[in-house]
C-alpha positions as CSV (number, residue, x, y, z in Angstrom):
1,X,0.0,0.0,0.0
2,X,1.2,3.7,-0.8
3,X,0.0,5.6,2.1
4,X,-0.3,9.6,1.5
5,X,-0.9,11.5,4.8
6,X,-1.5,15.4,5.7
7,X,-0.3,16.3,8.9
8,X,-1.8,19.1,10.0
9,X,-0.1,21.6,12.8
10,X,-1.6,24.2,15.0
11,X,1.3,26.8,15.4
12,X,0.9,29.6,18.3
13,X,4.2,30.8,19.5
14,X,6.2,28.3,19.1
15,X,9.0,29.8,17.5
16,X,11.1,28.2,20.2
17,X,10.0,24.5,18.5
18,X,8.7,24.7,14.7
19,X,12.0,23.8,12.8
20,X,12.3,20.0,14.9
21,X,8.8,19.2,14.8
22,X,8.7,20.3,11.2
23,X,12.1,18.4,10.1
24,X,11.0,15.2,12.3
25,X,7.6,15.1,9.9
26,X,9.9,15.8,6.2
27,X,11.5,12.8,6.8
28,X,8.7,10.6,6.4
29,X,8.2,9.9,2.8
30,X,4.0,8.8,3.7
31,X,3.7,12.5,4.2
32,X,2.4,15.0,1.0
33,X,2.3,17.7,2.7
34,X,2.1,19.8,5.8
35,X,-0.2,21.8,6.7
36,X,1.2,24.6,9.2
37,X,-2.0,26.4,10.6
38,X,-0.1,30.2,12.0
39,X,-2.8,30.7,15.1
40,X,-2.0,34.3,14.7
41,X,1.2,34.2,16.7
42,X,3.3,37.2,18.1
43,X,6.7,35.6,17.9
44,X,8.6,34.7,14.4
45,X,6.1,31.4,14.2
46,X,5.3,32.4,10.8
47,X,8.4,34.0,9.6
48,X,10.0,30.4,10.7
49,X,7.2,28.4,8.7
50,X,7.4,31.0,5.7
51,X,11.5,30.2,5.4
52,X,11.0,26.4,5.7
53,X,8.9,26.4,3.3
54,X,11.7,27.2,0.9
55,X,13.2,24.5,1.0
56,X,10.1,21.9,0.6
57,X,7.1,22.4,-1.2
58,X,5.6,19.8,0.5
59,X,5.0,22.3,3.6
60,X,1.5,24.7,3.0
61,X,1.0,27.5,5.3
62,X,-2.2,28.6,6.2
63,X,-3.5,31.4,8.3
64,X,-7.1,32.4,9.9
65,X,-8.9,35.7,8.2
66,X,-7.1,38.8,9.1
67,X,-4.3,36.5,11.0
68,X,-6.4,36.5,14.1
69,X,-6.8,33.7,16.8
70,X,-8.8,31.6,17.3
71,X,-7.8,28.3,19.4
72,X,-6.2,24.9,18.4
73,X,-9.7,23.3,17.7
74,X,-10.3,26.2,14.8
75,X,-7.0,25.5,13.4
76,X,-6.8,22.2,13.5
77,X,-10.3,22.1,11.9
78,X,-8.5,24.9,9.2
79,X,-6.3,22.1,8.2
80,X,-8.8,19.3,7.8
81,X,-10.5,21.4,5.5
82,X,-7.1,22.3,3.7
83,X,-5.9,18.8,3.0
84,X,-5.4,17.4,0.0
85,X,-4.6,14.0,1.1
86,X,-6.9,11.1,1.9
87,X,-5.0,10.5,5.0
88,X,-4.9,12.9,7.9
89,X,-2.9,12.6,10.7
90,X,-1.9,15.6,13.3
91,X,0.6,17.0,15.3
92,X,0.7,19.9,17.9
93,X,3.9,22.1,17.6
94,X,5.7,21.5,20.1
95,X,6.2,17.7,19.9
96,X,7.9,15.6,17.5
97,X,7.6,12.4,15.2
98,X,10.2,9.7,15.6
99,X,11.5,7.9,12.7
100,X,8.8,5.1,12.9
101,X,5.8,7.3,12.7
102,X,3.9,5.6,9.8
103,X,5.7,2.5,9.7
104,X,2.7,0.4,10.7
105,X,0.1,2.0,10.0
106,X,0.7,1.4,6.2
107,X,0.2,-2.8,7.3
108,X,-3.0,-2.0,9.5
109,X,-4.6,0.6,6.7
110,X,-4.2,-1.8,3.9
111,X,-7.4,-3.3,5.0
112,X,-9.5,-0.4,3.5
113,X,-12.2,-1.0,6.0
114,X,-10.4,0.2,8.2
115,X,-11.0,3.8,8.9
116,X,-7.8,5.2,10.7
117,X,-5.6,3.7,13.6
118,X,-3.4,4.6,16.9
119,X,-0.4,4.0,17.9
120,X,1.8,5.3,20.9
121,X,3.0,8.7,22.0
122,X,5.0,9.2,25.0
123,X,6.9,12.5,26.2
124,X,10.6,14.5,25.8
125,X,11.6,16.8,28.4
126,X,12.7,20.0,26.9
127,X,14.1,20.8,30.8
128,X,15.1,18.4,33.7
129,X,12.1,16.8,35.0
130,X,10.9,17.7,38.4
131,X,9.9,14.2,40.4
132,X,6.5,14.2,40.7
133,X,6.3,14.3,36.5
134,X,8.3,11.6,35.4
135,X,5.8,9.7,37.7
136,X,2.6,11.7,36.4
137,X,3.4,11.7,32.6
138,X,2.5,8.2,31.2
139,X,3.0,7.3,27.4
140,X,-0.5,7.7,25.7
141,X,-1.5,4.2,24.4
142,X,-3.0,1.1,25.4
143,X,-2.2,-1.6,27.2
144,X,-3.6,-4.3,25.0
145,X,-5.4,-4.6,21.4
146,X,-9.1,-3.8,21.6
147,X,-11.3,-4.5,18.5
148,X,-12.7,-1.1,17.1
149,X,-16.5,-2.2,18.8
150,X,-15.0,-2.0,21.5
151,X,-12.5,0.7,21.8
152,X,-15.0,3.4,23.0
153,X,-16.3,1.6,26.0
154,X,-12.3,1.4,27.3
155,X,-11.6,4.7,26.1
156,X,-14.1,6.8,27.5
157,X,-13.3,5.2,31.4
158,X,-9.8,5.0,30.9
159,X,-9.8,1.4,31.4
160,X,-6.5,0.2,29.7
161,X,-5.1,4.1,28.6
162,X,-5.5,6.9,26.8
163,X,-4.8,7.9,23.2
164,X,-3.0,10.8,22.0
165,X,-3.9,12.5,18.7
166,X,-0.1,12.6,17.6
167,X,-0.1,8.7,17.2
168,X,-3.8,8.9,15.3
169,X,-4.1,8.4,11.4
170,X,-7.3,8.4,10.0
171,X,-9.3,8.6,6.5
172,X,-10.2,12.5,5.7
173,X,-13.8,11.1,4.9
174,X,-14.0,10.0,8.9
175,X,-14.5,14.2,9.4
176,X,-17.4,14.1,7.3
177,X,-19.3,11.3,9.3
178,X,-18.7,12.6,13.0
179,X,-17.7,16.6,11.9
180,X,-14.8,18.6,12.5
181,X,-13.5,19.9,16.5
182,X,-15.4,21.4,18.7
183,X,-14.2,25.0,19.0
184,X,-16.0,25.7,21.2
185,X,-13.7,23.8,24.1
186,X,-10.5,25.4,25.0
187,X,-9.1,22.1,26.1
188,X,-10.2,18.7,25.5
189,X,-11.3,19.2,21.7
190,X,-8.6,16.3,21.3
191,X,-10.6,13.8,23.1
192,X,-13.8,15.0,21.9
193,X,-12.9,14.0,18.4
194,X,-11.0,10.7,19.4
195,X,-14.3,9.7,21.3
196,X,-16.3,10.9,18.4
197,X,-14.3,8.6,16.0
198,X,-14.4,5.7,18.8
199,X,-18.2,5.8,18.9
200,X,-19.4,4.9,15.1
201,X,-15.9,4.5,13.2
202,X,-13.2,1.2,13.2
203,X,-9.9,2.3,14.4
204,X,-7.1,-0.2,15.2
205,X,-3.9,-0.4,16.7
206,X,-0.9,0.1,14.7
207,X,2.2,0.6,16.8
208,X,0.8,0.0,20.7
209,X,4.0,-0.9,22.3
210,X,6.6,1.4,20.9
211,X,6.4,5.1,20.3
212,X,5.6,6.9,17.3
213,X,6.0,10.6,18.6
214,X,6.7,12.5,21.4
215,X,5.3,15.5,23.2
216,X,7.3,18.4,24.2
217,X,7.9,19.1,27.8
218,X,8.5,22.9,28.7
219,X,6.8,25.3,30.8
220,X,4.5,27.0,28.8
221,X,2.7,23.6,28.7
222,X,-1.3,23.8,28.4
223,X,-1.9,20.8,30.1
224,X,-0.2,22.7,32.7
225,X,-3.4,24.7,33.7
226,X,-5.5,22.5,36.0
227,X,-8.1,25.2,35.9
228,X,-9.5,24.8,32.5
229,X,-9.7,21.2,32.6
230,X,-11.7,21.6,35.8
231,X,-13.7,23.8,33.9
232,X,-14.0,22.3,30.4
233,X,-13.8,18.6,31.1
234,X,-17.8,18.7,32.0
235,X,-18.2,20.4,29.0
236,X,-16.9,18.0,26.6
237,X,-19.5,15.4,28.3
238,X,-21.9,17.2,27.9
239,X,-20.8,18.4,24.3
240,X,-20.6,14.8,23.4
241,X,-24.1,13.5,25.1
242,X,-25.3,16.5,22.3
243,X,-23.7,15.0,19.7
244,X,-24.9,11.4,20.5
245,X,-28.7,12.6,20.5
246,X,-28.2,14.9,17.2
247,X,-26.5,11.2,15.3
248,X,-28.7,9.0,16.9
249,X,-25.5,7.1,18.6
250,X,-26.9,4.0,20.7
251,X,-28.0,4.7,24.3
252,X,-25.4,1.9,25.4
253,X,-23.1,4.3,24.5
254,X,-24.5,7.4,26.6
255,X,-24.8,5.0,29.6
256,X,-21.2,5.1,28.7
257,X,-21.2,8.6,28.8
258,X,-22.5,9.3,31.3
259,X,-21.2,6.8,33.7
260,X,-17.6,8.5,32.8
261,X,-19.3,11.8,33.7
262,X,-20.2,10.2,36.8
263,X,-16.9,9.5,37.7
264,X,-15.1,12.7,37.1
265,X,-17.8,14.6,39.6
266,X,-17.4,12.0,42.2
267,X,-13.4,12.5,41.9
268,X,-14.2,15.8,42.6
269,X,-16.1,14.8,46.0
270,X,-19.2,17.8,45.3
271,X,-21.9,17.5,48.0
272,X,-24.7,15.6,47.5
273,X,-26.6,18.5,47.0
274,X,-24.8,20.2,44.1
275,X,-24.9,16.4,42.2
276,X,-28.4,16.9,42.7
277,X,-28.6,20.0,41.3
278,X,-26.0,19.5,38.1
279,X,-27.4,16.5,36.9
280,X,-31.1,18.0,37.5
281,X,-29.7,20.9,35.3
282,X,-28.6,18.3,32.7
283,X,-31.6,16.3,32.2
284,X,-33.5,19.8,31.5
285,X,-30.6,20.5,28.9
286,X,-31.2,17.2,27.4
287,X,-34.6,16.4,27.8
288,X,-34.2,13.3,25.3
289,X,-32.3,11.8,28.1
290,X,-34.8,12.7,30.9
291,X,-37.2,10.5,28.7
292,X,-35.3,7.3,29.7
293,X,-34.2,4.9,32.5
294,X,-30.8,6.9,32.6
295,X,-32.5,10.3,34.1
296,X,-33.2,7.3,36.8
297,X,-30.0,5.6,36.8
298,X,-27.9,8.9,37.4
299,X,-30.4,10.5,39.6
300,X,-27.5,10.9,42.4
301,X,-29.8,10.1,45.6
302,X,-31.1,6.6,44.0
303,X,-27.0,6.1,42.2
304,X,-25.5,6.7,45.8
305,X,-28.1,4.6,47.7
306,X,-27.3,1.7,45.0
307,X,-23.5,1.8,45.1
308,X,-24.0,2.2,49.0
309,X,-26.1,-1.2,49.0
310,X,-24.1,-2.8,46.5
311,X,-21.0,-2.3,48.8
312,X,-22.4,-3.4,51.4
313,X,-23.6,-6.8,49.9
314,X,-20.3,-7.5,48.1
């Protein structure tokens, strides 16, 4: 199989990064292009991207109307649109592809029912490590094979890891069955659209057990602000219980859903009270939902009386 990919990049700042990230994707011969989406940086970003493009055609720079910016999620979704290829893969601008990258995907995509597949991503330290991180940042993959039916179910609970969109590679057609990113999510847009593939597409696993790419390490990090995924990590629940209703998706898989949702508010130990109250609120939001036996299977004082009883029982 000859395997043509677009890799789109979300560039903001990152002056201090572009050239590796760039020259660790030109050496991959699966890639026809890269599509460098300028965020509307303040730094030499685009000056950087505008001289590497002179010495590889293969590199397309693209830029939001009037240079303004607007978030990852709006440029990544600049890029999808952009591409040319019928493979997309993606790749934030700060990390880097190692020299495997596509390697085996080209086996697992051969089997054109196949709609995309993962492989794993793990991190580079762009500063000495402080303790508590080389402990806390775990590569992004699984721990086993899962067949695409059920990849969501694991997924969405964490049950045997996480994916990371660096390690993703997926037909362009996929973004016209589940849509482009959610721009409206500051963080999390990533796994929105991972989940969103999970739900109704087949992904497999390519390269599980070894690396493909890397994430930069620095202190400018997003992931370093705890704050917005305390704020937006609801959000994308809810975003995606939306989404579910609009496509018809199963209601297995919003018991899915919501069960995950469920178990990022308990890890945040709320009163009894404010469950009451949010999930109240969300059953008005989605009155669909209220119409079913989950509005009584996450109604918190019947949940919490049932996992009481069930402990006790064991």
């Amino acid at each position: 199989m000859h395997l043509e990919v677009s890799v789109v990049i979300p560039a903001y700042n990152v002056a201090r990064f572009l050239e590796k990230t760039i020259q660790s994707v030109l050496q991959h011969n699966e890639v026809k292009e890269i599509i460098i989406v300028d965020d509307g940086s303040k730094d030499q970003t685009l000056e950087i991207a505008r001289h590497l493009k002179l010495s590889d055609d293969r590199i397309v720079i693209a830029q939001h109307e009037n240079g303004v910016n607007k978030g990852r999620g709006a440029s990544r979704n600049l890029g999808i649109i952009k591409a040319q290829s019928n493979y997309i893969a993606f790749l934030d601008a700060d990390d880097f592809y190692l020299n495997n990258r596509f390697a085996q995907d080209i086996e697992v995509l051969k089997d054109q029912s196949i709609d995309g597949c993962y492989s794993s991503v793990g991190f580079h330290f762009y500063r000495t490590p402080k303790e508590e991180e080389s402990k806390h940042y775990k590569i992004s993959t699984l721990s086993e094979h899962v067949e695409p039916e059920f990849l969501f179910e694991n997924l969405v609970v964490s049950k045997l890891g996480y994916l990371h969109l660096n390690g993703l590679t997926v037909k362009k057609i996929v973004f016209d069955r589940v849509g482009l990113m959610n721009e409206t999510l500051r963080v999390t847009q990533d796994t929105d659209i991972i989940f969103k593939i999970a739900m109704i597409c087949a992904l497999k696993p390519a390269s599980i057990y070894h690396n493909v790419a890397l994430r930069g390490v620095h202190d400018t990090n997003v992931f370093y602000q705890d704050h917005l995924y305390k704020e937006y990590t609801p959000l994308l629940f809810e975003s995606l219980l939306s989404w579910t209703i609009k496509n018809k998706i199963s209601p297995l898989k919003q018991d899915q859903l919501m069960n995950a949702l469920w178990i990022h508010r308990f890890r945040e130990s709320d009163s009894l009270i404010n469950h009451t109250s949010y999930w109240a609120r969300l059953f008005i939001k989605f009155p669909q939902l209220s119409l079913t036996i989950l509005s009584v299977k996450y109604f918190p004082i019947i949940r919490k009386r049932k996992e009481l009883f069930s402990f006790l029982y064991k």
